[in-house]
N, C-alpha and C positions, 0 to 999 in steps of 0.2 A: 826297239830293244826287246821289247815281252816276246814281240811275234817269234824274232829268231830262238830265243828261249822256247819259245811253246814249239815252234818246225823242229829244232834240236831233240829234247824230249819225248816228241811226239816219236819220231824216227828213233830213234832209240827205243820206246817200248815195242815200237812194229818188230826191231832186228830181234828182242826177246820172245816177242811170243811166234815170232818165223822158227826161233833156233829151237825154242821150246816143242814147236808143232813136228818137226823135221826130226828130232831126239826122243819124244816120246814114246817110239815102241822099243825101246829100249829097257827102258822102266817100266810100263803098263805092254803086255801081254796082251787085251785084250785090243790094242791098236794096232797089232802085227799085221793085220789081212792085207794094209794097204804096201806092206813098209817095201817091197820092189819100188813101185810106182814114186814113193818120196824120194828113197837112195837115186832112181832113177835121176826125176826130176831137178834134184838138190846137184846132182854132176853136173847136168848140164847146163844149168841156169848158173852157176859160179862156174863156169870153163866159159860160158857165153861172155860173161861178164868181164872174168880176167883180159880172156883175148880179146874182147872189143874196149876194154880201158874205161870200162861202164862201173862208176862213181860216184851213188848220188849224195852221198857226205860233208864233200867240197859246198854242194848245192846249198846246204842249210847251213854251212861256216862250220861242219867237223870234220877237218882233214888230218887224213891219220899221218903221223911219222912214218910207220911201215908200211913200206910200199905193197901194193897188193891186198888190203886187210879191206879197205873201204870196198873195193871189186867185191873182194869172197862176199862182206856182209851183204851188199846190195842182192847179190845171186842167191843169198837165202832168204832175203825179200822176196824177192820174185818166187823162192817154193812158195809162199802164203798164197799166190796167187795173184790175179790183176787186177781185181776189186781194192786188197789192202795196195797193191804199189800205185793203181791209180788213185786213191784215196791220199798217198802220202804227195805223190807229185800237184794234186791240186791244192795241198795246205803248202808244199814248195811254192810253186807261181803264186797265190794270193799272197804269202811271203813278201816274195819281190814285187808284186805290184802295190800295197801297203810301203814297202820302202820307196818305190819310186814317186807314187801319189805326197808320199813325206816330205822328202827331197824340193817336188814340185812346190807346194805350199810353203816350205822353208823359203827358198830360191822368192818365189812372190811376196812372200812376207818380209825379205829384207834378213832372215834369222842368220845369225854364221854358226855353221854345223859343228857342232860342242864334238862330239863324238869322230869328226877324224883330224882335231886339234887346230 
């Protein structure tokens, strides 16, 4: 339960400081030099996303009612870079592998899992 809490949150601060990073020379002037290269970036990583149905929201158990919202955010994941998306996709899998390791030890220990009733 923590984990998905912390993968939740965690993913969540990454989408603000993606939108913050992407929005910034907006406000601050002196981040303009780069700002083609973001606008750039930022189209094509949410057009990538939308049209390949690239979603990593559902992953961590936040799935949006609006369709298409989980896409756009993930594609401005990807402006930050492959460092933060790889960084979020390895607290995703240790995610599920802590649930399944869970599960397993449940299952061996006889427990019945409180949590899907």
């Amino acid at each position: 339960m923590l984990g998905d809490v912390s993968a939740q949150v965690l993913v969540m601060l990454a989408v603000v400081f993606a939108l913050t990073e992407v929005f910034k020379p907006v406000w601050d002037p002196t981040k303009r030099e780069d700002l083609g290269d973001k606008v750039f970036s930022a189209v094509a990583d949410v057009g990538i996303c939308i049209l390949g149905g690239i979603d990593i929201f559902p992953t961590v158990g936040l799935p949006f009612a609006v369709p298409y919202v989980g896409s756009v955010l993930t594609g401005f994941l990807a402006v930050g870079g492959g460092k933060g998306l790889h960084d979020i996709l390895g607290l995703v899998n240790a995610t599920r592998l802590a649930r399944i390791e869970t599960t397993r030890l449940e299952t061996a220990a006889g427990v019945t899992n409180v949590r899907n009733g």
